[in-house]
C-alpha positions as CSV (number, residue, x, y, z in Angstrom):
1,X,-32.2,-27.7,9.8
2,X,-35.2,-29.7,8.3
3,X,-35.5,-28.9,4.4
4,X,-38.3,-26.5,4.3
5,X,-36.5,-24.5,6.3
6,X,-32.9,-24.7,4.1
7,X,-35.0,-23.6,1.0
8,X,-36.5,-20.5,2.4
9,X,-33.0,-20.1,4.5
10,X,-30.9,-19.9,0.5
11,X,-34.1,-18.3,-1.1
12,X,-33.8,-15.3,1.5
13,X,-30.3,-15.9,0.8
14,X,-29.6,-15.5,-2.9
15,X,-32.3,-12.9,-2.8
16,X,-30.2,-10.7,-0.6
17,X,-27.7,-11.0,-2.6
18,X,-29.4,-9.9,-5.4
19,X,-29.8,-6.4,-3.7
20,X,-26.4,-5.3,-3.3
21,X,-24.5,-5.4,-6.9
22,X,-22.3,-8.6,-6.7
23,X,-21.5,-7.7,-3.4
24,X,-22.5,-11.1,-1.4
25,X,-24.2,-11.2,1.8
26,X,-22.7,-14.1,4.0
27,X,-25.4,-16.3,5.6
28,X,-25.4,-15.4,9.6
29,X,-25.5,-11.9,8.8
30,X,-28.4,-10.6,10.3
31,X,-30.4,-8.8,7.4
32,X,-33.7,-8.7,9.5
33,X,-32.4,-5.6,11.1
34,X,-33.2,-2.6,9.8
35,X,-30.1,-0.8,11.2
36,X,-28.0,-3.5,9.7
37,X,-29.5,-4.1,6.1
38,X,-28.8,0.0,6.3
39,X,-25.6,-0.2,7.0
40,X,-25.4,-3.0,4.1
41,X,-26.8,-1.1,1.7
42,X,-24.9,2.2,2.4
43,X,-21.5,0.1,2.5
44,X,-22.4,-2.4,-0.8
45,X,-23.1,1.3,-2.5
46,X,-19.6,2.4,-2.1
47,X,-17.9,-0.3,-2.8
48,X,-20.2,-1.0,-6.2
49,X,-19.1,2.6,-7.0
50,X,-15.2,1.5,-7.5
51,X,-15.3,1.1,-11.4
52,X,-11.3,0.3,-12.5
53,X,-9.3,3.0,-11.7
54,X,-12.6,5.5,-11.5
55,X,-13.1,6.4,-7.5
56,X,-16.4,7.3,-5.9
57,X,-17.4,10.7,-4.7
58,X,-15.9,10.5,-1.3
59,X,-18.4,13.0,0.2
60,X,-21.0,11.1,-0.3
61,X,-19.5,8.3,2.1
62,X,-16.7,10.2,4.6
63,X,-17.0,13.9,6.7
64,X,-16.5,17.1,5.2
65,X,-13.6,17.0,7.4
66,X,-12.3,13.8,6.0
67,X,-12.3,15.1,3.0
68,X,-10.9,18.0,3.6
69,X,-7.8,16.9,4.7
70,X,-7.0,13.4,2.6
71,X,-7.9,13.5,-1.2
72,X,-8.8,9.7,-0.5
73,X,-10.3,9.8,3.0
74,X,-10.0,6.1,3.0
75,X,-6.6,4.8,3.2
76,X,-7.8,1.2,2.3
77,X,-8.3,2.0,-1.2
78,X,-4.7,2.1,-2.1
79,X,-4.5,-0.4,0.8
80,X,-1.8,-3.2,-1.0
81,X,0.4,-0.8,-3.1
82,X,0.7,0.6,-6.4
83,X,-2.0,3.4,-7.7
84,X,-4.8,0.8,-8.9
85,X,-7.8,1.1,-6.1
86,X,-8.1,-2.1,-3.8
87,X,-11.3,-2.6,-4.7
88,X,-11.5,-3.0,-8.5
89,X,-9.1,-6.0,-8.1
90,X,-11.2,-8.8,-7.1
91,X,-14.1,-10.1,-8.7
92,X,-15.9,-12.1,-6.0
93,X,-16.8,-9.6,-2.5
94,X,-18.6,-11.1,0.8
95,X,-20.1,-9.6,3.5
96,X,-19.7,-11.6,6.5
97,X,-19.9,-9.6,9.9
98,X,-22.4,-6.8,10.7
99,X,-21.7,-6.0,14.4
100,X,-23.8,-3.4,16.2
101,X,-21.2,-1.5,18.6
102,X,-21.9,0.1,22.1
103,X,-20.8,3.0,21.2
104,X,-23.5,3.6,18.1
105,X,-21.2,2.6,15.8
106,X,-21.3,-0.5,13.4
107,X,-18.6,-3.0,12.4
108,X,-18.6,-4.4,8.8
109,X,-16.1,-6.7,7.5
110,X,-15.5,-8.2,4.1
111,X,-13.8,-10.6,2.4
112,X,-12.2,-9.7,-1.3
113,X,-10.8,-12.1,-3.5
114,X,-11.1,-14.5,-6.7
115,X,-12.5,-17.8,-7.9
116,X,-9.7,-19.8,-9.4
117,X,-9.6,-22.2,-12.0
118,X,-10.4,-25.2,-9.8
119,X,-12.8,-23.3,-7.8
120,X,-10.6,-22.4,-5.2
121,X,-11.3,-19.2,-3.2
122,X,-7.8,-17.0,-3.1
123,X,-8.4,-14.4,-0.7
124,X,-6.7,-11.0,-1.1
125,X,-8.0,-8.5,1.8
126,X,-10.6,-8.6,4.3
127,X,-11.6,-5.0,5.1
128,X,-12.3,-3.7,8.6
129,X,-14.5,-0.6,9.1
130,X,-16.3,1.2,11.2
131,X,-19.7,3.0,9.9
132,X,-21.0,6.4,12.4
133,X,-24.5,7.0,12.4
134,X,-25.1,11.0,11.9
135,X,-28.2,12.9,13.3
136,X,-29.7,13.0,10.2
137,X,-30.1,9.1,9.8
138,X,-27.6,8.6,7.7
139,X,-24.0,6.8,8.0
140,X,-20.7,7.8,7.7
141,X,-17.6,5.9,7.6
142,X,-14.3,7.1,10.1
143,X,-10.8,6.6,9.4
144,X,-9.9,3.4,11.3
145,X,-7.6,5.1,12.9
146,X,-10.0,7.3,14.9
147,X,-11.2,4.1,16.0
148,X,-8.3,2.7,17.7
149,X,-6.5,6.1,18.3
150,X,-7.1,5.7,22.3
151,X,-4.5,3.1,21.8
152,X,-1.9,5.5,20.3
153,X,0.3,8.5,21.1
154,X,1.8,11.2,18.8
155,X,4.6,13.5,18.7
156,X,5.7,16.2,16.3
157,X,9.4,16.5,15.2
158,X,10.2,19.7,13.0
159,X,8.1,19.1,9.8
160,X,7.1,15.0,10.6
161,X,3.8,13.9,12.9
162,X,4.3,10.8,14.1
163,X,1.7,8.7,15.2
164,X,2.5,5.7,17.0
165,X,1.4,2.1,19.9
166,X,1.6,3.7,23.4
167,X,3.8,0.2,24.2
168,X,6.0,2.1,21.9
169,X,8.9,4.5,23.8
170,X,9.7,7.5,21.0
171,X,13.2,7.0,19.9
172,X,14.3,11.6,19.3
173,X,17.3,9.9,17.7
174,X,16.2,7.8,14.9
175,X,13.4,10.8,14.3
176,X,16.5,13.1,14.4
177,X,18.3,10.7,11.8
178,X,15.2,11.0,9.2
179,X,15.2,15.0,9.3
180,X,18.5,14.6,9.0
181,X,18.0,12.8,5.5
182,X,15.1,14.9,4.4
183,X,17.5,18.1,5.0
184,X,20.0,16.7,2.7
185,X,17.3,15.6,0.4
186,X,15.7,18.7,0.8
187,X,19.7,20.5,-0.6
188,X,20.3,18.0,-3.1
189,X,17.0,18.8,-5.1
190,X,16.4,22.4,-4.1
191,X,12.8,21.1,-2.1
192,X,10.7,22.8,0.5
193,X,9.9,21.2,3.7
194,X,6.9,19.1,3.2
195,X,4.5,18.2,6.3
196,X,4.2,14.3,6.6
197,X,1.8,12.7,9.1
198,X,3.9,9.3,9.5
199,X,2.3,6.0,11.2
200,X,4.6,3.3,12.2
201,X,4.7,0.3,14.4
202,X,6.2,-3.3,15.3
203,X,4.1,-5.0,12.6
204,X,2.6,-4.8,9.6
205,X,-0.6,-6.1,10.9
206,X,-1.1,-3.5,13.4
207,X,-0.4,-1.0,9.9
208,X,-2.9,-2.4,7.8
209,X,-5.6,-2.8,11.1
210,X,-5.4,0.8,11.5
211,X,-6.0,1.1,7.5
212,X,-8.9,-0.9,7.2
213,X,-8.0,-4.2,6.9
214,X,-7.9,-7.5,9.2
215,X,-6.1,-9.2,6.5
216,X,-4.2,-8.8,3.0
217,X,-1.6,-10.4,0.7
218,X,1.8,-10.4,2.9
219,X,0.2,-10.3,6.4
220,X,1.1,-14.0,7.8
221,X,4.6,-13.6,6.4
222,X,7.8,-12.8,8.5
223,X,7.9,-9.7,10.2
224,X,10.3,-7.2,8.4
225,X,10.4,-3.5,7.8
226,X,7.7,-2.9,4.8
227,X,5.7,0.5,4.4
228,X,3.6,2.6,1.9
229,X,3.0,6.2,1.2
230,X,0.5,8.6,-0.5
231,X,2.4,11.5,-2.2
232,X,-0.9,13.1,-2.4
233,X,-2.0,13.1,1.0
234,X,1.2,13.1,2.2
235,X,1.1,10.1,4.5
236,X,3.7,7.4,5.5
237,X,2.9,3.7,6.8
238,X,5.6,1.6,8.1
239,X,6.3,-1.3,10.0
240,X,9.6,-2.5,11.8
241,X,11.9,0.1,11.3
242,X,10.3,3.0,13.7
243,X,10.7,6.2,13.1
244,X,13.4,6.6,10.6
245,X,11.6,5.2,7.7
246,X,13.6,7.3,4.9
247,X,11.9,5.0,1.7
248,X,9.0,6.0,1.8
249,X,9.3,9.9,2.4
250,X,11.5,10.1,-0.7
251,X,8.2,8.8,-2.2
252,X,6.2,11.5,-1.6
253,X,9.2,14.1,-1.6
254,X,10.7,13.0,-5.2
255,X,7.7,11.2,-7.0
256,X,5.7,14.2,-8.2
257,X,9.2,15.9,-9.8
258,X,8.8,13.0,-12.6
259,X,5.3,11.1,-12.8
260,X,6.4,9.3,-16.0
261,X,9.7,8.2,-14.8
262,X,9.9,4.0,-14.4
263,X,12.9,4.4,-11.7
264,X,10.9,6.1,-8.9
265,X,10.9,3.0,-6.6
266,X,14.6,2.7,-7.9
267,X,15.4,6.5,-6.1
268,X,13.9,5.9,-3.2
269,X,15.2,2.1,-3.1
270,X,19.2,3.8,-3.2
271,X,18.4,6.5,-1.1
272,X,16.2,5.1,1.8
273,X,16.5,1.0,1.1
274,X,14.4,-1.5,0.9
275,X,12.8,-3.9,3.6
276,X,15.2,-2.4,6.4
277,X,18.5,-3.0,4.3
278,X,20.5,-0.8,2.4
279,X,21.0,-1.0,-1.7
280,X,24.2,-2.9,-1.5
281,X,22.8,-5.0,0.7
282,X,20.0,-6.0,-2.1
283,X,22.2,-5.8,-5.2
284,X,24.8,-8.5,-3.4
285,X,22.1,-10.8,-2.7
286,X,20.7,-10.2,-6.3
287,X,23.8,-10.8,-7.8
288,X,24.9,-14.3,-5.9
289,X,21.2,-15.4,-7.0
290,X,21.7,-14.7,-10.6
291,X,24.9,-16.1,-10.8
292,X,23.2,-19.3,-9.1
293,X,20.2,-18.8,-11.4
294,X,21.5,-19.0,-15.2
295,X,18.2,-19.6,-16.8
296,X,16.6,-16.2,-15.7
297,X,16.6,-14.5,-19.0
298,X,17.3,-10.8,-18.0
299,X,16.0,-10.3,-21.7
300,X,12.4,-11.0,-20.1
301,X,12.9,-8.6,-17.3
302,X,9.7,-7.9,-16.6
303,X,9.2,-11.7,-15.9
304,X,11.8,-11.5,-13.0
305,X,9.5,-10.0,-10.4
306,X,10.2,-12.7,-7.3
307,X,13.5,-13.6,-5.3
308,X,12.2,-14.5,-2.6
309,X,10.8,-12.7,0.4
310,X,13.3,-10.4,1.2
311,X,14.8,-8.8,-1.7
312,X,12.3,-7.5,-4.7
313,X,15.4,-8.0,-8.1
314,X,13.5,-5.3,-9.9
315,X,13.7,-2.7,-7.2
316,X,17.1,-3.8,-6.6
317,X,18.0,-3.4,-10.3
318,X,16.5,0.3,-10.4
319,X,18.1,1.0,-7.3
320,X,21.7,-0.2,-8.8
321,X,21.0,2.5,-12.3
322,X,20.5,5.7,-9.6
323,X,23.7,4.6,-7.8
324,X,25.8,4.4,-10.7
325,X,24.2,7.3,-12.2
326,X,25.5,9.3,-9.2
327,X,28.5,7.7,-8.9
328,X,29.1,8.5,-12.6
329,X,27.4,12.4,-12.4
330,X,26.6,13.1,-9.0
331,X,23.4,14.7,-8.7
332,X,23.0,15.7,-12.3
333,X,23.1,12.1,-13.6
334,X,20.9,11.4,-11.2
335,X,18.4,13.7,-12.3
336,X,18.9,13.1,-15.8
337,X,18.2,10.1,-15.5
338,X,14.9,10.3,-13.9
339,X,13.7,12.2,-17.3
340,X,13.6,8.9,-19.1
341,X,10.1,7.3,-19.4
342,X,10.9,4.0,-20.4
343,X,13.5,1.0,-19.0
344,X,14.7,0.7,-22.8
345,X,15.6,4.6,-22.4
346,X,17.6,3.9,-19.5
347,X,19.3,1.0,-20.9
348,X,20.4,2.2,-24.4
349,X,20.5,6.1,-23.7
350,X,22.1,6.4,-19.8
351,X,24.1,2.9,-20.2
352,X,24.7,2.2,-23.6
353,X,23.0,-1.5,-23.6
354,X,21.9,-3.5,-26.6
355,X,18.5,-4.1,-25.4
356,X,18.7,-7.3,-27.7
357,X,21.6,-8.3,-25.5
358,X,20.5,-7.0,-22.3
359,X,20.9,-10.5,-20.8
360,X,24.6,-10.7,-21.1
361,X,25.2,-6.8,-20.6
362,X,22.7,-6.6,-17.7
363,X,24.3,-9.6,-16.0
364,X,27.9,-8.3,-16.4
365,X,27.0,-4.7,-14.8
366,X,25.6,-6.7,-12.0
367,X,28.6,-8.8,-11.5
368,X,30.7,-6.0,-11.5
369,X,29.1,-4.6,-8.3
């Protein structure tokens, strides 16, 4: 590339770039067609409108139908967990592939991440959707799923659509087992059936490609069960544990009884587990690595967010207060405590802890498991 060449090569470059709101243009990308630059424009416009928590109008950018039937039609946007968009959490975003498809359709892919202190690019998602091309000229995206549903099968069982890989055979007895739990659920807190569209497969990667995304956080790791849910749309992911995923259904089932409550991953982590295993499970391993960990100061609990890559200690923890809160008061203790809105609540009010000493009392209910 001679340099006369390389300047008008970055000039075109940086003013592309310049276009589309802090949303990069990667060079390869072929801006010189006006289909693509469309596309560009139309995608670098929806993501620009993700201000913090604020969301864009979905209409504008997904079907009637779309949006319709999911309050977020685009189940990227809550893609890595927790109720903060995707999108708002990085500060550098690069388009790098624009890929004209046989079928009309377009490809766009992009990269989402941070600049770190030694310039170091840390990479937290790269997206993976599919823009449609309406009559009228203008583009819509599609669920990813729509995209790759050829490759799928579904089956309904009572109140649960499953979704799920055609290498998959449908196992009626694990999708018996979970109505079996919802039932009992269902009893426990005087609930109505609630119609869940579940998606599971073998691996998370397979989840999040069918969500938008090549890549995020946690993809690379070892396979294990993992999923995520939307209580408002009423939709389950999962990955490795098929079709009896209980965690995540108690999600959308027992979240909305108590938004302001700080042990709803703690209910669903003793009812439904966590990562495949069971409670006890969790709160044994979390107890042999506190008793091999002295300097964790369980006074700084909100610093004690990593074991290691199989057991979260503060889901473990919550999960431990709703068992003994049963064990204590059945169902009533365990609804009572789900009216507390703060962990010091829990702590002095439900089990009489100095928070000042929550350390030493923290670490001796643990042991006592």
């Amino acid at each position: 590339m001679n340099k006369k060449f390389y300047f008008l090569f970055i000039l075109t470059f940086l003013s592309i770039n310049a276009l589309y709101s802090q949303i990069y243009i990667n060079p390869g990308v072929d801006t010189t067609d006006s289909n693509i630059k469309a596309a560009i424009k139309f995608y670098s416009n929806y993501i620009g409108e993700f201000k913090g928590r604020k969301l864009p109008d979905f209409s504008k950018y997904w079907s009637a139908e779309d949006c319709k039937k999911y309050s977020v039609p685009d189940p990227s946007v809550y893609g890595i967990g927790g109720d903060y968009p995707t999108y708002s959490m990085t500060t550098t975003k690069t388009i790098y592939y624009v890929k004209p498809l046989k079928n009309g359709m377009i490809n766009l892919k992009m990269t989402g991440g941070w600049v770190d202190s030694l310039k170091n690019f840390e990479i937290m998602y790269i997206t993976n959707h599919y823009l449609e091309k309406k009559a009228d000229g203008n583009f819509k995206l599609i669920q990813p799923f729509q995209f790759f549903k050829n490759s799928w099968q579904t089956k309904q069982v009572e109140s649960i659509t499953y979704y799920y890989p055609k290498y998959h055979s449908f196992d009626k007895k694990k999708a018996n087992n979970l109505i079996r739990q919802i039932q009992e659920l269902q009893q426990q807190w005087g609930l109505s059936p609630i119609a869940i569209e579940y998606f599971f497969a073998d691996t998370y990667d397979e989840i999040q490609l069918i969500r938008g995304f090549d890549f995020t956080m946690g993809i690379g790791n070892v396979d294990k069960p993992t999923g995520i849910s939307s209580q408002k749309d009423r939709t389950v992911f999962c990955a490795g544990s098929g079709e009896d995923y209980f965690h995540e259904v108690v999600h959308i089932y027992l979240n909305p009884l108590h938004p302001k409550s700080p042990l709803n991953e703690g209910l669903a982590v003793y009812y439904g587990g966590s990562m495949g295993n069971p409670i006890d499970w969790h709160i044994a391993r979390l107890k042999a690595y506190l008793n091999q960990h002295q300097e964790i100061d369980l006074n700084k609990l909100q610093d004690f967010y990593y074991m290691d890559n199989y057991t979260n200690p503060g889901s473990a923890i919550q999960g431990l207060l709703c068992k003994l809160a049963y064990q204590k008061d059945g169902i009533t203790g365990l609804k009572r405590l789900m009216t507390y809105t703060s962990m010091n609540e829990v702590f002095e009010k439900e089990f009489k802890m100095n928070i000042k000493q929550l350390n030493t009392e923290l670490r001796t209910l643990i042991n006592q498991q």
